[in-house]
C-alpha positions as CSV (number, residue, x, y, z in Angstrom):
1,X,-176.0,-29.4,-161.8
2,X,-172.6,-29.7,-162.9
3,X,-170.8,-28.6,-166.2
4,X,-169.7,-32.2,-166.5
5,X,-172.9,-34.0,-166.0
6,X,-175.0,-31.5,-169.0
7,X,-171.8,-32.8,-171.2
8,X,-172.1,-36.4,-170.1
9,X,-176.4,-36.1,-170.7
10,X,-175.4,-34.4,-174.1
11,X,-172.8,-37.4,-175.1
12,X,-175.9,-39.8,-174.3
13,X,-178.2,-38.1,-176.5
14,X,-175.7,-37.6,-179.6
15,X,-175.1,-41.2,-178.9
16,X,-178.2,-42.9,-178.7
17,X,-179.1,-41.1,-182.4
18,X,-177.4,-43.4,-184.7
19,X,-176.9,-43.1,-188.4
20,X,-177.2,-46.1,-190.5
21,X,-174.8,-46.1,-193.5
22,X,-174.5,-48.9,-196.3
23,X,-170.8,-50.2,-197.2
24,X,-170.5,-51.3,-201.0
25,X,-167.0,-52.8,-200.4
26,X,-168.3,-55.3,-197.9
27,X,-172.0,-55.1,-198.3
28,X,-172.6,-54.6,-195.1
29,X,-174.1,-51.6,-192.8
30,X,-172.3,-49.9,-189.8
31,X,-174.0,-47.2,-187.4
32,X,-172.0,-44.1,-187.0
33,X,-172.7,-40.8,-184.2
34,X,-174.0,-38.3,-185.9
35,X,-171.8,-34.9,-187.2
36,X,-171.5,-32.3,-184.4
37,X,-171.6,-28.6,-184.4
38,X,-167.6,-28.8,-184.0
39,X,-167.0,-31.0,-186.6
40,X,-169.1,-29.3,-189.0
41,X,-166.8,-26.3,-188.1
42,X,-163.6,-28.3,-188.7
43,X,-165.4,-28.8,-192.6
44,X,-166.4,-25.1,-192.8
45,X,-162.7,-24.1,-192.2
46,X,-161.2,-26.5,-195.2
47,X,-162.3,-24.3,-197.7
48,X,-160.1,-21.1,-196.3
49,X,-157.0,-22.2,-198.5
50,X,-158.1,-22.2,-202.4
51,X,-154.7,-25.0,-203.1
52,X,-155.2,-27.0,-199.8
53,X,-159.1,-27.3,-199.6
54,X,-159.9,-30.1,-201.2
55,X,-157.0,-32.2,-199.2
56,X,-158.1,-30.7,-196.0
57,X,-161.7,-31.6,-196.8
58,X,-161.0,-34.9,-197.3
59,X,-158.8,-35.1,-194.2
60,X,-161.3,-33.8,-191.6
61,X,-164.1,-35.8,-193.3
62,X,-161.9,-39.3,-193.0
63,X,-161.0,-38.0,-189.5
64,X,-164.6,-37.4,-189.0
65,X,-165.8,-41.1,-190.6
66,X,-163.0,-42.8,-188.1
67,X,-164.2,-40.8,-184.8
68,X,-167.9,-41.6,-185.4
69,X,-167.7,-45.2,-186.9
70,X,-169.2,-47.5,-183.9
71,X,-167.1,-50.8,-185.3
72,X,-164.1,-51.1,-186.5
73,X,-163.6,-52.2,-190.2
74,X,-162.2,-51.6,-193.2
75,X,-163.7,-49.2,-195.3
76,X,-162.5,-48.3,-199.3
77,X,-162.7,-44.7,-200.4
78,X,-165.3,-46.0,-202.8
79,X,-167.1,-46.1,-199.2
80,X,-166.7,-42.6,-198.2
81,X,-169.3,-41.0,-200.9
82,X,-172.0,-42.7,-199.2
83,X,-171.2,-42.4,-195.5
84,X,-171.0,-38.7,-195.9
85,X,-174.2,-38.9,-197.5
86,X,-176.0,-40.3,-194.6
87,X,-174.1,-38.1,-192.3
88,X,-175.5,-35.0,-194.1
89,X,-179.1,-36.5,-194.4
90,X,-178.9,-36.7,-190.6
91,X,-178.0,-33.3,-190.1
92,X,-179.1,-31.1,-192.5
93,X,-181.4,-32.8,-194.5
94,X,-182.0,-34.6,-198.1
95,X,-182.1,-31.6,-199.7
96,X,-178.8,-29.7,-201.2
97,X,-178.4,-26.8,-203.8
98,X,-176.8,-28.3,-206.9
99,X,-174.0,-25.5,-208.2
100,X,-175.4,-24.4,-211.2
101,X,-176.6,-21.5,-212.9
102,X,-180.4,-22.2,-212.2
103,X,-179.0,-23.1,-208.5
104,X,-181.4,-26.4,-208.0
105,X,-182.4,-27.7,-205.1
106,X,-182.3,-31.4,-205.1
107,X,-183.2,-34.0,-203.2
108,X,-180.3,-37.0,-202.1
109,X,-183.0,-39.3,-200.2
110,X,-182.7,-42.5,-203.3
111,X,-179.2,-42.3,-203.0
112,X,-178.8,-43.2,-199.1
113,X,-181.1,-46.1,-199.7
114,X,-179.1,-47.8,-202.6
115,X,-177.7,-50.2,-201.7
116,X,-175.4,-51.1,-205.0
117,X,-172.2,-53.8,-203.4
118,X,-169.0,-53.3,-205.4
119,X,-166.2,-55.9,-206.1
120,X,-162.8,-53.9,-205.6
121,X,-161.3,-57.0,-207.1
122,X,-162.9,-56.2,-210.7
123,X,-161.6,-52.3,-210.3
124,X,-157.8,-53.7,-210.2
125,X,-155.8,-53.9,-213.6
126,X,-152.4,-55.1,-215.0
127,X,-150.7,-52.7,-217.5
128,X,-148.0,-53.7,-219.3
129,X,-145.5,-51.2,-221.2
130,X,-142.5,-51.8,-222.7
131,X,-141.0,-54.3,-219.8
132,X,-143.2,-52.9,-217.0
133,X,-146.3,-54.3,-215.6
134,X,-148.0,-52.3,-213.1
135,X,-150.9,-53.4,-211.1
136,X,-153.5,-51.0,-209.8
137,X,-155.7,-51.3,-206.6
138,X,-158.4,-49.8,-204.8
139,X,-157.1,-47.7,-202.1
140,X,-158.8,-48.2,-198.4
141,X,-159.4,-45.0,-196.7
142,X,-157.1,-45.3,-194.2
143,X,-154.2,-45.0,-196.7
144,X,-156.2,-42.7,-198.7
145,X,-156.2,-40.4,-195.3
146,X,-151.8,-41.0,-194.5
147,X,-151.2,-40.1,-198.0
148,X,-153.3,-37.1,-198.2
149,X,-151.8,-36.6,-194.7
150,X,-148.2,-36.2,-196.0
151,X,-148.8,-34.6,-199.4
152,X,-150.2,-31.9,-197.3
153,X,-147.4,-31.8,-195.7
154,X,-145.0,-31.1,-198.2
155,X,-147.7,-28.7,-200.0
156,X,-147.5,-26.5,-196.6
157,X,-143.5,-26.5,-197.2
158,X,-143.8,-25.7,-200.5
159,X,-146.2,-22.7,-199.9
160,X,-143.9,-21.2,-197.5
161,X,-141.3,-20.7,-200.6
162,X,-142.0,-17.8,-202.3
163,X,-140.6,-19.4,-205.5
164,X,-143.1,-22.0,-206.0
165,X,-146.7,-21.3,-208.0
166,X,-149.8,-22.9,-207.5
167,X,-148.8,-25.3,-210.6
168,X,-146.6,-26.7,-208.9
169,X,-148.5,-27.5,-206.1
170,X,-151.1,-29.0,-208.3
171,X,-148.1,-31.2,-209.8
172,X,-147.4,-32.9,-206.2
173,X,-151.2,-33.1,-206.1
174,X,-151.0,-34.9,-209.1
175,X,-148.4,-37.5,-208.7
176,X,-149.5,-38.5,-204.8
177,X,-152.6,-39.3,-206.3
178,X,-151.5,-41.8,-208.3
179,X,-149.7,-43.4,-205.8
180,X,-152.2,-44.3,-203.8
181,X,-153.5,-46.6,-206.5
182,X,-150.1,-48.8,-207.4
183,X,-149.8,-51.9,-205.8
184,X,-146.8,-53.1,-207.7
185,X,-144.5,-52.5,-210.5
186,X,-143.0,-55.4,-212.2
187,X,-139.6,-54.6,-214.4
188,X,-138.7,-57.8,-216.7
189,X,-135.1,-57.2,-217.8
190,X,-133.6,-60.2,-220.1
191,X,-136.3,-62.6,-219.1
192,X,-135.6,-62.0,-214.8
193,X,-138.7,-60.3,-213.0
194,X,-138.2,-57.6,-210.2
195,X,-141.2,-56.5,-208.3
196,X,-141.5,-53.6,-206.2
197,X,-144.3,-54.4,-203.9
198,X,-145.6,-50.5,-202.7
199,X,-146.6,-51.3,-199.1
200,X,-143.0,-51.7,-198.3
201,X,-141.9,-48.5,-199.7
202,X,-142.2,-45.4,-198.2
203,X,-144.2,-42.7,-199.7
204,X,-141.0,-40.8,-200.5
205,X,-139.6,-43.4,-202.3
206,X,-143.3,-44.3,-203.9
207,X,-143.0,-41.1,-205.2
208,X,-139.7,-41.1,-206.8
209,X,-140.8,-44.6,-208.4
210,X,-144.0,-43.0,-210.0
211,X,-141.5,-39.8,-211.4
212,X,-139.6,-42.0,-212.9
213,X,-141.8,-43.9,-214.7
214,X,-142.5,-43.2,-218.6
215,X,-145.5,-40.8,-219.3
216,X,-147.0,-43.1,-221.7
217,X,-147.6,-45.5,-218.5
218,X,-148.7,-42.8,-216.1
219,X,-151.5,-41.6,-218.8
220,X,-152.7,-45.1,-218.5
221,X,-152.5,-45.2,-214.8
222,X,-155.0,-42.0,-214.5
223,X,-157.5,-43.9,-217.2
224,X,-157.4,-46.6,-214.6
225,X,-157.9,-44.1,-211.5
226,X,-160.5,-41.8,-213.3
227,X,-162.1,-45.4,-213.6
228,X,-162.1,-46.3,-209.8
229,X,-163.3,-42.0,-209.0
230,X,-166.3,-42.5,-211.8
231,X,-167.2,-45.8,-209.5
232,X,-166.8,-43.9,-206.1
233,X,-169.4,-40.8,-207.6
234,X,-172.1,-43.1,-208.4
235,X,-174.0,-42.9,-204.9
236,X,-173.9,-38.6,-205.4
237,X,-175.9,-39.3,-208.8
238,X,-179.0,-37.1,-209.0
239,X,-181.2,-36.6,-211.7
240,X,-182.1,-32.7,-213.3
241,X,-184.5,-32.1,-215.2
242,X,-183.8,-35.1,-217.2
243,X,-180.1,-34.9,-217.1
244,X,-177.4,-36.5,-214.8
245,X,-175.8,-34.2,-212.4
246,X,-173.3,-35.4,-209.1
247,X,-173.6,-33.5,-205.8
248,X,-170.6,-32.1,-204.8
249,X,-168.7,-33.0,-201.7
250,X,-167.5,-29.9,-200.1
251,X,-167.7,-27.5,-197.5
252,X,-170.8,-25.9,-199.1
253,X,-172.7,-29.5,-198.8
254,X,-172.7,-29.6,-195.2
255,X,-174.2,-25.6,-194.6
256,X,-178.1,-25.5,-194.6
257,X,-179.0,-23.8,-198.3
């Protein structure tokens, strides 16, 4: 029996056990392969660089969502929570350690069968500040994934100077975050409009737009995102001992407790 033909039988197997996933964007399901041993290696290794891990994580997980997905469609980030729910469930389990002092073991079983749709219309918003007007979107996952993609980039640059400190890596962090969130930045000068519409811009020049925008505007532009991220956690909701606790997605989440 060939090498090739155990592979080929092992492909059929993996692919014949499907994992059923609900979308809240579209309200839909999708199947997906299940997580192999290689790709929960490729999650393991994210957590080797303290500054990088939690980009890395979400790298490899988008990568991973995109590989197993059996249909194409666009999916939001507010999508990801749950798919990697389901994922996990397949693989490892309903039941994960909750990071805490008394180190709980809960169980996630409710939360892959909720099935709560979300309008990504009603998490967009207009603010308005001194002649700008800034309107905020919901990010899919694919942009969510390039972005991440090139901030890591320039974090791996910046690492290789011995000059720069971890703040300042947490400052790029910080601003190509918001960036994924801007649609468009209105400036009314004397009664004339000019939009900047973001999906023409590239992310180095989405950058230097966000830098140079007031603080006063970019503290209202993280209200608005910590808005849309409170939304995404609701599927990794648990309940402890009669208090409200969300299951971390990270590399320990996918290692059997």
């Amino acid at each position: 029996m060939s090498n090739n033909f155990v592979l080929d039988k092992l492909k059929q197997v993996a692919a014949a056990n499907k994992v059923q996933s609900y979308i809240r964007s579209t309200n839909t399901e999708v199947s997906l392969l299940p997580l192999t041993i290689k790709q929960q290696k490729d999650i393991i290794k994210t957590a080797l660089d303290v500054v990088l891990s939690p980009i890395t994580f979400s790298l490899v997980t988008s990568e991973i969502i995109k590989d197993n997905i059996q249909s194409k469609q666009s999916l939001s980030i507010l999508d990801k929570p749950l798919i990697l729910l389901s994922l996990r469930a397949n693989s490892l389990g309903v039941n994960t350690l909750i990071d805490d002092e008394e180190k709980t073991v809960v169980d996630f079983s409710q939360n892959i069968k909720n099935k709560n749709a979300v309008d990504l219309n009603t998490l967009s918003e207009t603010l308005t500040f001194e002649g700008l007007e800034i309107t905020t979107k919901v990010p899919s996952l694919e942009e969510d994934y390039r972005i991440n993609l090139e901030c890591k980039k320039v974090l791996e640059n910046k690492k290789s100077k011995e000059t720069d400190k971890v703040k300042d890596l947490i400052g790029e962090i910080y601003i190509y975050e918001i960036i994924k969130f801007v649609d468009s930045i209105k400036l009314i000068i004397d009664s004339k409009v000019e939009e900047i519409k973001f999906n023409v811009l590239t992310t180095q020049q989405k950058v230097e737009a966000i830098e140079n925008l007031p603080m006063a505007v970019t503290s209202r532009l993280i209200e608005s995102i910590s808005m849309v991220r409170a939304v995404e956690s609701e599927p990794l909701k648990v309940n402890v001992n009669g208090k409200e606790v969300t299951i971390s997605l990270d590399t320990s989440f996918f290692t059997k407790e």
